[in-house]
C-alpha positions in Angstrom: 88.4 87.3 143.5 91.7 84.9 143.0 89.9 81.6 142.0 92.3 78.6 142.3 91.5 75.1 141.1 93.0 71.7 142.5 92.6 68.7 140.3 91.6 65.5 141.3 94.5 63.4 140.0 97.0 62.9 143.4 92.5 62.4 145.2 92.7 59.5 143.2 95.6 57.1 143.7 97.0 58.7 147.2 94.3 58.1 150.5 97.0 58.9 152.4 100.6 60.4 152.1 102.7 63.8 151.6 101.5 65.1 148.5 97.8 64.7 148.9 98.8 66.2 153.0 100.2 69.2 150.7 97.3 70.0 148.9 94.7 69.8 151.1 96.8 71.9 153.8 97.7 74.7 151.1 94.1 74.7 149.7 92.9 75.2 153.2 95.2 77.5 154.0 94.6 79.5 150.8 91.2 80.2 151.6 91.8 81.6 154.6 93.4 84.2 153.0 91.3 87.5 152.0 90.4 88.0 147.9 90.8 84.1 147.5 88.8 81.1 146.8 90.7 77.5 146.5 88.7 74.3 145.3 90.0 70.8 144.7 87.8 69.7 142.2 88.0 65.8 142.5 84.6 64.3 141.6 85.4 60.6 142.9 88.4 60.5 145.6 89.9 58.0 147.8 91.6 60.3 150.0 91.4 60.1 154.2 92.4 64.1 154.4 89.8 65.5 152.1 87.4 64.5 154.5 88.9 66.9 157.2 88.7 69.8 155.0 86.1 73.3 156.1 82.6 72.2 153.8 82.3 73.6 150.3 86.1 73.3 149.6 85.8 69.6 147.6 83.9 69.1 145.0 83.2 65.1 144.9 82.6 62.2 146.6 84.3 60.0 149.1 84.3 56.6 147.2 86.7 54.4 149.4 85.0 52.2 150.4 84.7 51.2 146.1 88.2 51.2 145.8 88.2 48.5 143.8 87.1 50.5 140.7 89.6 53.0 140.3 90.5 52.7 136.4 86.8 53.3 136.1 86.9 56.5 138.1 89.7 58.0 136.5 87.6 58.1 133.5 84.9 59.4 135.7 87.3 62.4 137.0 88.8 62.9 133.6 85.0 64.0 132.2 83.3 65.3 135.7 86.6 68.0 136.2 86.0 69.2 132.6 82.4 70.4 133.3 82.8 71.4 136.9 86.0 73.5 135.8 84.5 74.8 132.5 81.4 76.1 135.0 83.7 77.6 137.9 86.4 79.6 135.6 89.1 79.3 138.0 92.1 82.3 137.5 94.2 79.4 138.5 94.4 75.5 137.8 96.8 73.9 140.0 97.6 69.9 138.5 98.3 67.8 141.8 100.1 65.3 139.8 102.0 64.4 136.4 99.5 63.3 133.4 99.8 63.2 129.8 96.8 65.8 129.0 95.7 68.7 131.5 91.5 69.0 132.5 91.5 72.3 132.5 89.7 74.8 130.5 92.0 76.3 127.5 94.1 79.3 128.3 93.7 79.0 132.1 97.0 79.3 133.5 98.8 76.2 134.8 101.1 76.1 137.4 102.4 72.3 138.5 104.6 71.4 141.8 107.5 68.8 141.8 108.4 67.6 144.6 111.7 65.4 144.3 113.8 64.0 141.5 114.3 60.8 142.8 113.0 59.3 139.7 115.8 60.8 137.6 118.8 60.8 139.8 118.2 56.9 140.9 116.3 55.6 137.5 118.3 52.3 137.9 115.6 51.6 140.8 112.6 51.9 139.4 110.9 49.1 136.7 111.4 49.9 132.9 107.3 50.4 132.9 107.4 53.2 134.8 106.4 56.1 133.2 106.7 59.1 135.9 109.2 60.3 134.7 108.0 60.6 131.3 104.8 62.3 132.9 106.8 64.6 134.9 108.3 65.8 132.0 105.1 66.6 130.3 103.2 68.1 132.6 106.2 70.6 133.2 106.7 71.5 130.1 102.7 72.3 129.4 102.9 74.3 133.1 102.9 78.0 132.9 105.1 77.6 136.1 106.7 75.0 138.1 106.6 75.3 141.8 109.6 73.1 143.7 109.1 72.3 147.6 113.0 72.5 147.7 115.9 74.9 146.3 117.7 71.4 145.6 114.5 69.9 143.9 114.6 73.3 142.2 118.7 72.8 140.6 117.9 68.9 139.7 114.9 69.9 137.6 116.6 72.4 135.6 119.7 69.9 135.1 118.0 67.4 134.5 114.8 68.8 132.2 116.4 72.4 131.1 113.8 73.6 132.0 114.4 77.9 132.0 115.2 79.1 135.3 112.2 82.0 135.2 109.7 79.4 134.9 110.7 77.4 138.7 109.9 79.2 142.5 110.9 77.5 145.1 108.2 77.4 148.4 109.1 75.3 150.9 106.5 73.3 152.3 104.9 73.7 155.5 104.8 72.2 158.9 102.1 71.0 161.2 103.9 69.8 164.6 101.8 66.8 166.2 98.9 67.9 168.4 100.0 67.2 172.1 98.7 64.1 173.3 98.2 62.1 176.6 101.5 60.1 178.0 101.6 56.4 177.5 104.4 56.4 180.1 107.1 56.3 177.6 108.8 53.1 175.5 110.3 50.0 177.2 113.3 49.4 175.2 115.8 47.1 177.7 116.4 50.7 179.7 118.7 51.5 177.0 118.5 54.7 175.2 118.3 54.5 171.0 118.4 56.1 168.1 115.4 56.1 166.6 115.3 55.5 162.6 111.6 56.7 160.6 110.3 55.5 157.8 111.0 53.3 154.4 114.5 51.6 154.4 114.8 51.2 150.8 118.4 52.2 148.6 118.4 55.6 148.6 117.4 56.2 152.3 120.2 54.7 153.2 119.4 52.5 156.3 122.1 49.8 155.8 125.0 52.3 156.1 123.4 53.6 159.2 123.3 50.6 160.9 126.8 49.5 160.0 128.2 53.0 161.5 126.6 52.3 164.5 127.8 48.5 164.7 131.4 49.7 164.3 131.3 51.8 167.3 131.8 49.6 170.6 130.6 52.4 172.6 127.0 52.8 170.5 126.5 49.1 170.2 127.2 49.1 174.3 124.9 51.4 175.5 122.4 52.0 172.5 119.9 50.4 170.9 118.0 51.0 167.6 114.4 51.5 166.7 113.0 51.6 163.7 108.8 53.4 163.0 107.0 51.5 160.2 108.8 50.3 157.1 107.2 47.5 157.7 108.9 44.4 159.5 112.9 43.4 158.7 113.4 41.6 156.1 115.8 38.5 155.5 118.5 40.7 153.9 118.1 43.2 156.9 118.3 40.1 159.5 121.4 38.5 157.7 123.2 42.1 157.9 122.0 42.2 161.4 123.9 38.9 162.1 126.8 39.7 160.8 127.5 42.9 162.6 126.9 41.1 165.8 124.0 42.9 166.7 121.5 41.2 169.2 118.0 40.6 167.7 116.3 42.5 171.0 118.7 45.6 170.1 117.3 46.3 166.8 113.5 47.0 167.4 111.0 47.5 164.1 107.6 48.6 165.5 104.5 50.9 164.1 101.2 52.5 164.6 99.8 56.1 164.4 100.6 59.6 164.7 100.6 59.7 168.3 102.9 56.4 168.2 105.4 57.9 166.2 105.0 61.1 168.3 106.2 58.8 171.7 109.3 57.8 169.7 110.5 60.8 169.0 109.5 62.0 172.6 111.6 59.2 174.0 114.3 58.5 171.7 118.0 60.1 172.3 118.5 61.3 168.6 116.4 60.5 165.3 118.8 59.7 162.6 117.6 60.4 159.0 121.1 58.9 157.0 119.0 59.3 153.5 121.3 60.2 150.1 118.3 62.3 148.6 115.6 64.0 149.9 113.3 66.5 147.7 111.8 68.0 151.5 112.0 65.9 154.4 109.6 66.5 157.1 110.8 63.7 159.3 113.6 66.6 161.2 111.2 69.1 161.8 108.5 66.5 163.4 111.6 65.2 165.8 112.7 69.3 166.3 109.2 69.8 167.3 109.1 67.3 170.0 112.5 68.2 171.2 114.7 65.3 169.7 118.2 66.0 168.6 118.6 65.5 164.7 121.5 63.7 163.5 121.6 63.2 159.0 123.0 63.7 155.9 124.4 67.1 154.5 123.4 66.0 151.1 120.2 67.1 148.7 117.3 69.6 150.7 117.8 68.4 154.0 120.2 71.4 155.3 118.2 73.7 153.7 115.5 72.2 156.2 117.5 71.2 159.1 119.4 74.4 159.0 121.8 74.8 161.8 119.8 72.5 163.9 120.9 69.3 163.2 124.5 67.2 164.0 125.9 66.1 160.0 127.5 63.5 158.1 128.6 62.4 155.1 125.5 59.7 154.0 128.3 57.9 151.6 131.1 57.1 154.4 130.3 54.8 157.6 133.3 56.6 159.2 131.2 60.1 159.2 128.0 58.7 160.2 129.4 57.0 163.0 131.7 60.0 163.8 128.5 62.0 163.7 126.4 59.4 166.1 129.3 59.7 168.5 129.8 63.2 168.8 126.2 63.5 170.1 126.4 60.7 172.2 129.2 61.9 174.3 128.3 65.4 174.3 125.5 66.3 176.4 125.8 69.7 175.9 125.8 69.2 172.4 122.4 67.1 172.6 121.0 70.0 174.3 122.3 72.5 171.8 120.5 71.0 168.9 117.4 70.2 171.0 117.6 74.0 171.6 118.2 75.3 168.1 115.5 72.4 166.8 113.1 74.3 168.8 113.0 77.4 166.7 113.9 75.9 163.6 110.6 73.9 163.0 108.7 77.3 163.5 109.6 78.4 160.3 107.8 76.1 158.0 104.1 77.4 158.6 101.1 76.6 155.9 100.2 80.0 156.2 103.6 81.0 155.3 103.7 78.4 151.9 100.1 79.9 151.4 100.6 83.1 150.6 104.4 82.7 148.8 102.1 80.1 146.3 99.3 83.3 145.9 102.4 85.4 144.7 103.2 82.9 142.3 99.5 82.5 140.8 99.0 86.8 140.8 102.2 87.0 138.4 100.6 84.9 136.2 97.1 85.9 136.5 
């Protein structure tokens, strides 16, 4: 029996969000597989998806609702995961995040993921205190192995950490498309069609240059407008720019809400855009694939190697490119349908089942 051990560490600070989504979808999906036994060993968590996981799987206790005292249950995690691990001998111990010292029993092999390298490549960005980075670094150099979600996350950690090339896989991630839902009867946006923009809009995602492609084009500011899923409301910056591109406050539309609010907006919109310079995965073109919305974004970083053939491309870096990209879809219907079609099949090929049993290899080499 393959037994595989999660730490607690990405239980603790993440209730929800793509890494903890990872691990509790490949520890799920691991024990679905025969010969194996997966536990996430996370005595005091915070996390929303845990919750949702087959009984017996999580060892620990839902402690939300005492956020408050989560320096106090690190400590708690750092001692409980000792015991609990030191009693179940995993085969495997699987580190969920980047810390300075490992709780797993000695000589248990230790394989940790990365999932971008956004924290190296755009270190200008981030405060002087943060110590990631530095973490990063440690925890792959202890690892026995280094899993990447991405062959580009994959190329940046060996520049960037020479780390030898034997010791990184790459498994790409997998996919859950959003569980059909009821109609709302669609978004009211002015009857114009838009492009619909999802998530953060910090530096690196690239959201200004976006918009200013699209202002630049008479014929997108015309007949199009823009909305934007969560990323919270625009700011004053975002507003000014607005202004200054001429671009009427009822075309540029921020709204939020759940997964089945997202899911509408991708059902409705005429093409996501997803303009970001760096990406270590990017699930955000295979959720629009799966509900049939064209794909326009950047050639740079993993998102080809995601988007594949099924998406239109630009150059993130040059206004010119994005807009020629926006434009090419918008006055080519059979274009539009092209990538709808080709989006269809290329979402289908990021399963969990799939990343599940590429991981096991990993963990029965070292085993």
């Amino acid at each position: 029996m393959m037994r595989i051990a999660f730490d607690y560490q990405v239980f603790l600070f993440q209730e929800y969000g793509g890494i903890s989504r990872y691990y509790s979808k490949l520890a799920s999906s691991l024990n679905s597989l025969e010969g194996v036994e997966a536990r996430i060993f996370a005595p005091m968590h915070l996390n929303a998806y845990l919750a949702d996981l087959p009984a017996g799987i999580v060892k620990g206790k839902d402690v939300r609702h005492w956020r408050k005292s989560k320096k106090l249950f690190r400590a708690i995690n750092v001692a409980g995961s000792r015991i609990q691990l030191g009693l179940y001998r995993p085969s495997i111990v699987h580190e969920t995040y980047y810390s300075q010292k490992s709780v797993a029993p000695q000589a248990v092999p230790l394989v940790v993921t990365v999932y971008d390298m956004i924290h190296e490549r755009f270190s200008d960005r981030f405060p002087q205190k943060d110590r990631t980075s530095l973490l990063k670094r440690v925890a792959v150099e202890r690892a026995d192995h280094v899993i990447c979600i991405s062959n580009s996350t994959r190329n940046d950690l060996v520049e960037y950490f020479q780390i030898p090339d034997e010791k990184v896989s790459v498994v790409h991630i997998g996919f859950e498309a959003f569980r059909a839902q009821e109609e709302r009867g669609g978004l009211q946006m002015d009857g114009k069609p838009y492009f619909l923009y999802v998530g953060q809009r910090s530096v690196y995602k690239n959201f200004q240059n976006f918009i200013r492609a699209f202002a630049v084009s008479p014929e997108l500011q015309r007949n199009y407008n823009v909305v934007c899923f969560g990323g919270g409301g625009f700011n004053e910056e975002e507003r000014a720019i607005f202004a200054a591109l001429k671009l009427a406050e009822s075309q540029m539309i921020q709204i939020g809400g759940d997964d089945d609010a997202l899911a509408e907006c991708y059902k409705n919109a005429f093409a996501f855009v997803y303009p970001s310079l760096y990406e270590g995965f990017g699930i955000p073109p295979l959720e629009a694939m799966s509900l049939d919305c064209p794909v326009i974004c950047s050639h740079t970083s993993s998102i080809p190697e995601v988007a594949g053939q099924a998406a239109e491309y630009f150059d993130p870096s040059s206004i010119d490119s994005i807009r020629e990209g926006l434009e090419r879809v918008a006055t080519s219907p059979a274009r539009r349908n092209e990538l709808v079609s080709l989006g269809r099949e290329r979402h289908l090929l990021f399963t969990w089942p799939r990343c599940a049993k590429e991981t096991l290899a990993i963990y029965e080499k070292l085993v």
